[in-house]
C-alpha positions in Angstrom: 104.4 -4.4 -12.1 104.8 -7.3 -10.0 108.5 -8.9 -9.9 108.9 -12.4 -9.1 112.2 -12.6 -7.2 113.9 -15.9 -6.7 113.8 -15.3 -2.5 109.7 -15.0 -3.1 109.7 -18.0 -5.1 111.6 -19.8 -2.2 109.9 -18.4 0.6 106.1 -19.6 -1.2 107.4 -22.9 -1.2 108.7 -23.3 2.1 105.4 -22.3 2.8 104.3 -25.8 3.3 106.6 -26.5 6.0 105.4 -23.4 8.1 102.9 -25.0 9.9 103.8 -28.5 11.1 105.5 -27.4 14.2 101.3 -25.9 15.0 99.6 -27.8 17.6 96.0 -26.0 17.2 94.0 -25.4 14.2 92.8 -21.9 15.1 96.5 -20.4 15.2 97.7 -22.0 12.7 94.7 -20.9 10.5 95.7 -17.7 11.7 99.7 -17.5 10.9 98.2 -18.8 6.9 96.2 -16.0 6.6 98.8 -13.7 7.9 101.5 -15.7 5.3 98.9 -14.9 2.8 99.2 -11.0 3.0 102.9 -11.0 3.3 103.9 -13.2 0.2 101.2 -12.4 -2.4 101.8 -9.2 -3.7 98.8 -6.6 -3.5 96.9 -8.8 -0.9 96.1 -6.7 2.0 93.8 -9.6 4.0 93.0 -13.0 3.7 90.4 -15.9 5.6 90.9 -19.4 6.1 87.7 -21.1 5.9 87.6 -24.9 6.3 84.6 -27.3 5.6 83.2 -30.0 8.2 80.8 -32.2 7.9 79.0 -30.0 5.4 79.0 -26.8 6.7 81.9 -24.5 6.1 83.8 -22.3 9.2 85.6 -19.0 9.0 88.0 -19.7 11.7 90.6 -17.1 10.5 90.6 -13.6 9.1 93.2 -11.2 9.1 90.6 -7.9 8.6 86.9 -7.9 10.6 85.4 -6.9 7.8 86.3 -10.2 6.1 84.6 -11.5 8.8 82.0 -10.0 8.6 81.3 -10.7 4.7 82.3 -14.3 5.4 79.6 -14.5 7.5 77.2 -12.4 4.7 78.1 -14.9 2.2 77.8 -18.2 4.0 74.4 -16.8 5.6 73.0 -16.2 2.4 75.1 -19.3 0.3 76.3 -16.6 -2.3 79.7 -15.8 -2.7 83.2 -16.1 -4.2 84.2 -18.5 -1.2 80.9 -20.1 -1.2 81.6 -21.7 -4.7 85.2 -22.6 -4.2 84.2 -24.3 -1.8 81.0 -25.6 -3.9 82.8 -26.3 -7.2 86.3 -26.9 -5.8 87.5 -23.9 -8.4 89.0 -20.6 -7.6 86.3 -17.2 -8.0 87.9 -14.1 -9.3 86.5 -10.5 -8.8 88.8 -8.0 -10.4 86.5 -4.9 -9.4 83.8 -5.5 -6.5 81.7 -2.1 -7.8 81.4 -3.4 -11.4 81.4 -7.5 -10.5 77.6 -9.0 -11.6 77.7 -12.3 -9.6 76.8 -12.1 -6.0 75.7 -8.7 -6.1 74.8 -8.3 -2.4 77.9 -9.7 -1.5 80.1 -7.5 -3.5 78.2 -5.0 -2.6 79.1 -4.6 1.3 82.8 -5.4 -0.2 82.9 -2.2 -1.6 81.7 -0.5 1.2 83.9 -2.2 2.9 86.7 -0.8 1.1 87.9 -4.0 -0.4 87.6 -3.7 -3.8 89.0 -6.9 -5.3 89.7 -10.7 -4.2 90.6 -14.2 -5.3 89.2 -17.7 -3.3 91.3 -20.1 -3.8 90.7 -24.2 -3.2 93.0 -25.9 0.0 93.0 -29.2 -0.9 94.4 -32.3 1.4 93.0 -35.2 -0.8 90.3 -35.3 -3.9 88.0 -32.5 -2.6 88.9 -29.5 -0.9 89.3 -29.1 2.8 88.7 -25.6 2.5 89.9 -22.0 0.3 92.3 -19.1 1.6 90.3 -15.8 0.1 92.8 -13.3 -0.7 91.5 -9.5 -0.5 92.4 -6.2 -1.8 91.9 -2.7 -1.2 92.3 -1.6 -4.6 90.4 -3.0 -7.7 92.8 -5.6 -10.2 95.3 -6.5 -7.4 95.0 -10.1 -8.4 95.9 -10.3 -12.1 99.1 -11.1 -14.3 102.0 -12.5 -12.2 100.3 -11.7 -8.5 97.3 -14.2 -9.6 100.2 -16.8 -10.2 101.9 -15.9 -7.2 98.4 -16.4 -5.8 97.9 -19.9 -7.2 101.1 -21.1 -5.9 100.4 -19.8 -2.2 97.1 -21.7 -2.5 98.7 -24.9 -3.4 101.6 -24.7 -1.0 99.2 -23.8 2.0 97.0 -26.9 0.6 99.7 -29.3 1.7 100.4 -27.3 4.7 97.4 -27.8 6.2 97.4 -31.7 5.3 101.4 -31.8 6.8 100.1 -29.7 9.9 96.8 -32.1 10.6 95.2 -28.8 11.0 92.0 -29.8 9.0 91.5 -32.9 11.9 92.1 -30.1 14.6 89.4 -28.1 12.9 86.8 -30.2 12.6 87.5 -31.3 16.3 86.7 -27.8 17.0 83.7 -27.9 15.3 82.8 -31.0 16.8 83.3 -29.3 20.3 81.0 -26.6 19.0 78.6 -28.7 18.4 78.6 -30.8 21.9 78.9 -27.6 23.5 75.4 -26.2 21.8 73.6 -29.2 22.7 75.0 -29.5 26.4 73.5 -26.0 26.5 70.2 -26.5 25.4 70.1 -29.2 27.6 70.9 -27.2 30.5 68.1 -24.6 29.5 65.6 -27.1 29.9 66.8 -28.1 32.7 66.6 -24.6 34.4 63.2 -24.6 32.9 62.1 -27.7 35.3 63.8 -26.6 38.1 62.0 -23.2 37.6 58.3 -24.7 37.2 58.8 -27.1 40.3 60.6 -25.4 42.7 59.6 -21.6 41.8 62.7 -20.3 41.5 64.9 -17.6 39.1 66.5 -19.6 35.8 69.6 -18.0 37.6 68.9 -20.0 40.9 68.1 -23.2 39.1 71.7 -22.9 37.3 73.2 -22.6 40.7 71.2 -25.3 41.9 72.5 -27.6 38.8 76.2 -26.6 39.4 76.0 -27.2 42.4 74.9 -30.4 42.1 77.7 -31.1 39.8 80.6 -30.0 42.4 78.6 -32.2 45.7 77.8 -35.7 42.8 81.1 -35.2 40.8 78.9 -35.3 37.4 79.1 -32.7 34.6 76.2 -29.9 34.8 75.2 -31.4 31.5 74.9 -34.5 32.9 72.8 -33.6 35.8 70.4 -31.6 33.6 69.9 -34.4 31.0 69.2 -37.1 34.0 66.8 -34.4 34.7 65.1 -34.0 31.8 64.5 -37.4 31.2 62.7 -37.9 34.4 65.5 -40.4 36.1 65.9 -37.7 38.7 63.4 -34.8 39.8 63.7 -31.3 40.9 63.7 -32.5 44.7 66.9 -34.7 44.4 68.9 -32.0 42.6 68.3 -29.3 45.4 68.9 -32.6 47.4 72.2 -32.6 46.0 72.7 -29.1 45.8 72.1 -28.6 49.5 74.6 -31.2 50.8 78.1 -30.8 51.6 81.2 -31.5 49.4 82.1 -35.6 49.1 78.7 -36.7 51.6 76.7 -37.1 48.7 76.6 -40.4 46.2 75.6 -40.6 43.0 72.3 -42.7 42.5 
């Protein structure tokens, strides 16, 4: 049986203090999902996962195979996280084998060896920011006093991430994701030019762009997408590429 002792109730609620000393998202994520298995009794891992811009990111799990079934679930948009996220209300498995809802999903749980789990809402304002998804290696861990225990830990870490600003520093990340991404397709169609007018390797027309960055002090990215949009052609950026440090301007 679970006992609630009065140094566990104080530790839970100091819990929300934890974090504001964090200056990343990512680590801070990181030390809540760690918090998560060392407070909540039977909880042996846990995820962050935190929504932006309407697409939800795993950005920290104690166990890799939590990754890996956070990555089942949002591929498939089935699963316990999936709807706390959707509904803004905590999913309960008790026993992944016997559990009828999400069956693929609680499926590869049991193989994993996590047999039951609780996703909980974070929230820093009306909807949720994201949930903390508590796992198990054995079925019921999650009921009686360590699902209140559980409940508590959510809503403590709710405010934590909201005191830490860790929600802004996450979708900051994604955002850099998401320039990143594009500043690389970008630079694969540029290497794609470069290949088809000057007959050279896609490895040799990278060179060729970064190159071109160092001698015109522009980004790569911004060299390739001049390129692309015809303001430049395949001739200037070997141009660029073949002259020497500081002797070349920038048309």
């Amino acid at each position: 049986m679970v006992e609630v002792t009065q140094e566990l109730a104080e530790r839970i609620s100091e819990v929300a203090l934890l974090l504001e000393d964090d200056d990343e998202g990512d680590p801070a994520l990181l030390r809540l999902s760690a918090l998560g298995v060392e407070l909540v009794p039977g909880a042996s891992g846990a995820a962050v996962t935190i929504t932006a811009d309407g697409e939800a990111h795993t950005f920290a799990a104690s166990d890799p195979r939590i990754d890996e079934l956070h990555r089942l679930q949002f591929a498939s948009g089935q699963g316990p996280a999936v709807e706390t996220l959707r509904y803004n209300e905590a999913r309960h498995v008790r026993d992944t084998s016997t559990e009828q809802r999400w069956p693929t999903f609680c499926r590869a749980a049991t193989q994993a060896g996590l047999h039951s789990l609780i996703a909980l809402p974070l929230h820093t304002g009306q909807q949720p920011a994201g949930a903390i998804t508590l796992y198990a290696d054995r079925p019921g861990a999650f009921s009686g006093a360590a699902h209140d225990i559980a409940l508590l830990f959510a809503a403590q870490g709710s405010t934590a991430v909201h005191n830490a600003g860790v929600y802004g520093a996450c979708r900051q990340m994604v955002d850099n994701l998401q320039v990143a991404l594009e500043a690389r397709a970008i630079i694969e169609q540029a290497k794609g030019v470069l290949h088809a007018k000057l007959g050279i390797s896609p490895g040799e027309a990278f060179e060729v762009l970064s190159r071109s960055s160092q001698n015109t002090n522009q980004k790569v990215r911004v060299v390739a997408a001049r390129l692309v949009r015809g303001e430049i052609d395949a001739r200037q950026v070997r141009a660029w590429a073949s002259s020497r440090n500081g002797n070349s301007r920038t048309p």
